[in-house]
Every structure is written in structure tokens, then in C-alpha cells.
C-alpha positions in Angstrom: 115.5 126.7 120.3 112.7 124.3 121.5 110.7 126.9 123.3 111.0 129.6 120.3 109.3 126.5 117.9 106.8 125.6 120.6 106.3 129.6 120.0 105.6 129.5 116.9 103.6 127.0 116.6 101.1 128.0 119.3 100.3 130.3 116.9 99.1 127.9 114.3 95.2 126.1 114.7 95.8 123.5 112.2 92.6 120.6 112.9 92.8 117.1 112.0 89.8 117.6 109.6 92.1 120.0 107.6 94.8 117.3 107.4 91.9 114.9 106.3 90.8 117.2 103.7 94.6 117.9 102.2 95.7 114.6 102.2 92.2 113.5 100.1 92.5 116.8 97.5 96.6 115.2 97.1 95.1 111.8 96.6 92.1 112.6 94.2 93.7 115.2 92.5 90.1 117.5 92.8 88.1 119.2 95.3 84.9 117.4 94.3 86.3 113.9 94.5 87.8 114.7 97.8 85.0 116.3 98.9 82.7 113.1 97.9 85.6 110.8 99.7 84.9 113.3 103.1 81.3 113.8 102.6 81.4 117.4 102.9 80.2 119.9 100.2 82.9 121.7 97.9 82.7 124.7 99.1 83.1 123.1 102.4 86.3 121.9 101.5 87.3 124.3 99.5 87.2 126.8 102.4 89.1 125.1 104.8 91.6 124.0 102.1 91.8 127.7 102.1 91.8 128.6 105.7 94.6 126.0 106.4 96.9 127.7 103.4 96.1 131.1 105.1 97.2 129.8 108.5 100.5 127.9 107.5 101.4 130.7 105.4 102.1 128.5 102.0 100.0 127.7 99.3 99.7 123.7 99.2 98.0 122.9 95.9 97.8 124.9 92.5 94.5 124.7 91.0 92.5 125.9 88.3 89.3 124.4 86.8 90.4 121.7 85.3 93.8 120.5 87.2 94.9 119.9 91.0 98.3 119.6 91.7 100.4 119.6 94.9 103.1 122.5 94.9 106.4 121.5 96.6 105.2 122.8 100.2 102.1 120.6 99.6 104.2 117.4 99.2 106.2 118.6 102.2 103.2 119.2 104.2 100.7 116.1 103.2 103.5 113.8 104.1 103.8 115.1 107.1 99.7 115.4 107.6 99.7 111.2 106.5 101.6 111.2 109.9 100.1 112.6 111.9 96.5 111.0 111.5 98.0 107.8 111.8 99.2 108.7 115.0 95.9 110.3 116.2 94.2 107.4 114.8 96.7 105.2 116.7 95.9 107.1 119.5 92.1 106.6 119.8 92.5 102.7 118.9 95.5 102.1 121.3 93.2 103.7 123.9 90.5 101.5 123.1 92.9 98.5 123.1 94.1 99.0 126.6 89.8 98.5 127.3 90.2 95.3 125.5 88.1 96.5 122.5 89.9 96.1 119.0 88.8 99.5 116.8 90.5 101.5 114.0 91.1 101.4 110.7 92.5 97.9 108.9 93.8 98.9 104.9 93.4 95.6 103.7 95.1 95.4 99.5 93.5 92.5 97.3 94.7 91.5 94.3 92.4 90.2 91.8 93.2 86.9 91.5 93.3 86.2 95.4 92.2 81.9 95.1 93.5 80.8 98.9 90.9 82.2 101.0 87.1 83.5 100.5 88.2 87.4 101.2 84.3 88.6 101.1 83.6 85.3 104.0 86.5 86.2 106.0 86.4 89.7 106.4 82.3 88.7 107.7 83.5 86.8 109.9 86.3 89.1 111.3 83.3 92.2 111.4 81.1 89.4 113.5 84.1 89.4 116.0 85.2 93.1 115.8 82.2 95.6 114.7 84.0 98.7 115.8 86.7 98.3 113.3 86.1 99.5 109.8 88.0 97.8 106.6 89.8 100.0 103.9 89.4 97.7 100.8 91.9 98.3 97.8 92.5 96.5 94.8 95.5 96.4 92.9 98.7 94.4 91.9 101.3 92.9 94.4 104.1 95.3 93.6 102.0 98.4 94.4 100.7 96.7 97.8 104.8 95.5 98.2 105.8 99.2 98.5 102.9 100.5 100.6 103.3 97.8 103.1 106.7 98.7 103.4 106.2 102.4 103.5 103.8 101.9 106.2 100.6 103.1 104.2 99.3 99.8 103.5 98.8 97.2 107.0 97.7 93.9 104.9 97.7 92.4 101.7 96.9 89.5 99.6 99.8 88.9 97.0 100.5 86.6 93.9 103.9 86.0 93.0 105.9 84.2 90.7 107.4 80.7 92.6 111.4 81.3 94.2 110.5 85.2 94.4 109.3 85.6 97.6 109.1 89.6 98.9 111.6 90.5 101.7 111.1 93.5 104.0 107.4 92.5 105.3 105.6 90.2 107.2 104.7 87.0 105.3 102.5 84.3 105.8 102.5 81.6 102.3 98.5 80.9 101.6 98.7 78.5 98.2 101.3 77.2 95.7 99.9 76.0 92.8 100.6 75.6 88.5 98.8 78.0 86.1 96.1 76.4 83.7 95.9 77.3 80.1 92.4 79.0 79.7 90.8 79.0 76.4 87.5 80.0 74.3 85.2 76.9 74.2 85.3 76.9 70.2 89.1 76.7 70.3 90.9 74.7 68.1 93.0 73.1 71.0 89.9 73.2 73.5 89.5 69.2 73.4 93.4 68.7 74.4 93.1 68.3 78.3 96.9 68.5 78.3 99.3 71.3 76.8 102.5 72.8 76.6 103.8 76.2 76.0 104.8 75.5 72.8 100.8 74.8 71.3 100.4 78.1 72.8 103.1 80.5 71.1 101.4 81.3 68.2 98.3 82.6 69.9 97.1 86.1 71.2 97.3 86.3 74.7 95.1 88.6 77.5 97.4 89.4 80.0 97.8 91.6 83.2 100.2 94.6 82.6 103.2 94.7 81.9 106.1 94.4 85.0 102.8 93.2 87.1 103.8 90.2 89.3 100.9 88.3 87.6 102.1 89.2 84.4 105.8 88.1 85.6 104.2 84.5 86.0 103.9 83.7 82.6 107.2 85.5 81.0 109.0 83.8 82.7 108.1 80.5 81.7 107.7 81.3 78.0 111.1 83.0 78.5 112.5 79.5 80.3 111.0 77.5 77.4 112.9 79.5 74.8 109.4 81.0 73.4 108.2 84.7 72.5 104.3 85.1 72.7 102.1 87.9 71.3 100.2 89.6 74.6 97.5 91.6 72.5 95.8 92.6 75.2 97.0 94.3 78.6 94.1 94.3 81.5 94.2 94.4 85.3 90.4 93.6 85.8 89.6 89.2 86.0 86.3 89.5 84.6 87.7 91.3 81.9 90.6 89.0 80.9 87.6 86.0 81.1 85.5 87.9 78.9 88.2 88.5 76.1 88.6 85.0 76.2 85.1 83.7 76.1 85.0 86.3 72.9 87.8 84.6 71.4 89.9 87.5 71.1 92.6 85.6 73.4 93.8 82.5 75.7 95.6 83.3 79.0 97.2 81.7 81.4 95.1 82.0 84.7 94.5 80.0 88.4 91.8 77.5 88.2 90.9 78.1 91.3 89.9 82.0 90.2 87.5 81.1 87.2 83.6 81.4 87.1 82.1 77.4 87.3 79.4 79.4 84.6 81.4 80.9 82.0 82.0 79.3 78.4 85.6 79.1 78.6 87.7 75.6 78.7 91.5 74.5 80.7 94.2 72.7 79.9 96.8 71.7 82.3 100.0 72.6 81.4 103.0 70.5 80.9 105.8 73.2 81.6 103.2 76.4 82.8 104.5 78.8 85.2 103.6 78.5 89.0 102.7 80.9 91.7 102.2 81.6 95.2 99.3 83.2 97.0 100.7 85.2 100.3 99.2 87.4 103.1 101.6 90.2 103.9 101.8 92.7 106.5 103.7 95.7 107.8 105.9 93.9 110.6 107.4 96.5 111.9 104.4 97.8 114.3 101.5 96.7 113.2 98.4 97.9 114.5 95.4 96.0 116.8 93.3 95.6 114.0 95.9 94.4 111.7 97.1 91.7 114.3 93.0 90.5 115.0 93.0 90.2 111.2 96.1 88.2 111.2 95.0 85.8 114.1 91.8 85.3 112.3 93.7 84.1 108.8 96.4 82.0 111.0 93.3 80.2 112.9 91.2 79.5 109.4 94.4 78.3 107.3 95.6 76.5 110.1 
């Protein structure tokens, strides 16, 4: 049975720039943008798309000139093609590795409100110390990074979550604990008070991440603890966004001091009975790769 599978694949000359270049049409959902990501011209792409349908004897995607889609063999098959670059690109950096040279790829998450650690400063200083690695930067919310991690297409991340909720099924390092601040526009009626409760809050419009985020999870649970309903007018995942809306005086939010610009207009109030969160650095445990442990060593040396 082997040998007659070993025979039929010989047949096949499937390269590992096809697989790069299926796996970025399933991820952009268009041959330009996945052309753009790979740097190659669309017709490029577009031919070898073709070629590698021709040899596998499926068609992967169904396309016209407006949409891209993955047919049921292309979710089969790009699954399978996420696989097997990992393990060619575990390959070349487990190779380097055994030379005592840390390379690769480290897929690093960041949420927006990360306040524990300068990011932009460490990730300098971990380039100073290993050049030959190159960092995939994402931003997005805990959950998202939560189930990549786990899946095994995410090796770090920097996660907010409400307090007593901590993740299970990673690696997990606790960064910060701290108490959310009331944040409001400097011409507020309340914007003298340097002290507040939830209560002086309920009747306002609130700017809040979206809804059945972790960040937004923060702050309904504490309004649902306190017995309070609050009006969230406005739904945003971006922090310079949320500050803006504030400083506009569309809205007040509940934010991390530590996270606000020192030269915007807006004002804080502790609060009395506010909700609390905690800053974590998580990682795929399971097998983690050389430059995901150097990353790891770096944090654990500079938190220390």
C-alpha cells in the first residue's frame, strides 16, 4: 500500500512556492493581495495557482472577478500546505540551530492595549541579538491569539484578560495586574472628581472594544457585578481611536493608564469598584520553536 502511494506521488512536482502562494490566495481572499504579500506579479501567481491545480488534479479555489473562495479540496489541501512549510521552515532553522545560530520565523500577536513591556524596544533589542530571525507582527484581541497559539499557527502573544480568567492550554508567563481608570473628555462634567464609581458612570455613552473581546469582557463584568447596565455607543478595536472619541466627547471608557498618550486632552479618575486586568505573554508550549524560546528568554531576563 505504501509503495503504490509513494507511486503516485512521484508523479506529482508540487514546490514549496506553490504552497506559499495557495495558502496566501486562502488567506487574502484575491490574487493581487496574495500576490503583493509574495512579491510576485499576478499573473505570476495566477499561473502557478494554475499549474498546481493542473498537477493535483482538483481545482482549489473558485474565482471570478470579484470573489475568491476556497472549494472544499482547497480547505483540504491549504491545511495540509500550512504543514508542510512549517516543517520545511522548521527544517532550515533546526539546521541552523544545531550551528548555534537562532533563525526562522517568530509570529509574535499584540494586542492593542499591551502596557507591561515596551514591544517596539524589546523586539530591538531581540533583532540586536538575533539578526537572522525575522518577526511576524499581528495585532488583534486575546481570544483570536488564544486559539492560534493553541492551534499551533500563532508562537507568542501578548494578552489582556479579565482578573481569575486566566487561559489554560498554553504557555503563560503573568506580565501586569492592575485596575482600569475611568477615562474622560477634559470638558466633562465629572472631569474634576479624581475619584469615581461605576455608578457616576451609568448614565453615560461608552467607547468600547467589541463585543465578546476579552478587553470588552473587563468592563461587563464589573458593571454586571455592580448591578448596572451601561449604554456602549460605540464598538472599536483600534486605541487611538477609542482616545479620539473620547477627546471629541462622544464617549468615556474604561482604559489602562499605563496605555494613554501623556499629550492628549483627555482626564482619569480612579475607580472605586472598576474592573481589573492582567497583561500575559503566551506561547505555544507544546514545541516551540528556536526563535520563540530566544524571544522568551529575552522577556524572562527583562521582567525579571
Amino acid at each position: 500500500m505504501f509503495l503504490m502511494e509513494a507511486m503516485h506521488w512521484h508523479h506529482f512536482r508540487v514546490e514549496l512556492q506553490q504552497l506559499r502562494y495557495a495558502v496566501a490566495v486562502a488567506e487574502e481572499r484575491s490574487f493581487t493581495r496574495a500576490a503583493e504579500r509574495c512579491f510576485v506579479v499576478q499573473s505570476a501567481l495566477s499561473h502557478q495557482i494554475k499549474a498546481l491545480e493542473g498537477e493535483i488534479g482538483v481545482r482549489l479555489f473558485a474565482r471570478n472577478s470579484r470573489r475568491v473562495e476556497l472549494t472544499p479540496a482547497g480547505e483540504a489541501f491549504v491545511a495540509s500546505a500550512r504543514e508542510s512549510l512549517r516543517a520545511a521552515e522548521r527544517a532550515v532553522v533546526d539546521a541552523a540551530a544545531a550551528e548555534g545560530e537562532v533563525r526562522g520565523v517568530l509570529s509574535l500577536g499584540m494586542i492593542p492595549t499591551v502596557g507591561a513591556v515596551d514591544v517596539p524596544a524589546l523586539l530591538a533589542d531581540f533583532h540586536a541579538a538575533h539578526p537572522a530571525v525575522r518577526v511576524r507582527l499581528r495585532s488583534g484581541n486575546s481570544e483570536e491569539f488564544l486559539a492560534d497559539i493553541r492551534a499551533g499557527a500563532l508562537d507568542v502573544a501578548f494578552l489582556g484578560l479579565p482578573e481569575g480568567a486566566p487561559p489554560d492550554g498554553v504557555g503563560l508567563r503573568e506580565l501586569s495586574r492592575e485596575s482600569l481608570v475611568a477615562v474622560l473628555p477634559a470638558q466633562h462634567r465629572l472631569a474634576g472628581r479624581t475619584r469615581l464609581a461605576l455608578a457616576d458612570l451609568a448614565d453615560e455613552r461608552f467607547v468600547d472594544f467589541p463585543t465578546g473581546s476579552s478587553g470588552r469582557a473587563q468592563s461587563d463584568l464589573a458593571f454586571s457585578a455592580a448591578g448596572l447596565d451601561r449604554d456602549v455607543s460605540f464598538e472599536v478595536m483600534s486605541l487611538p481611536v477609542i482616545v479620539d472619541l473620547i477627546e471629541r466627547g462622544l464617549a468615556v471608557g474604561l482604559l489602562s493608564a499605563s496605555v494613554l498618550p501623556a499629550d492628549s486632552s483627555i482626564v482619569t479618575a480612579a475607580l472605586t469598584d472598576g474592573p481589573r486586568r492582567v497583561e500575559y505573554l503566551a506561547w505555544d508550549a507544546f514545541n516551540p520553536n528556536p526563535a520563540a524560546v530566544a524571544f522568551l528568554a529575552l522577556v524572562a531576563k527583562q521582567s525579571a
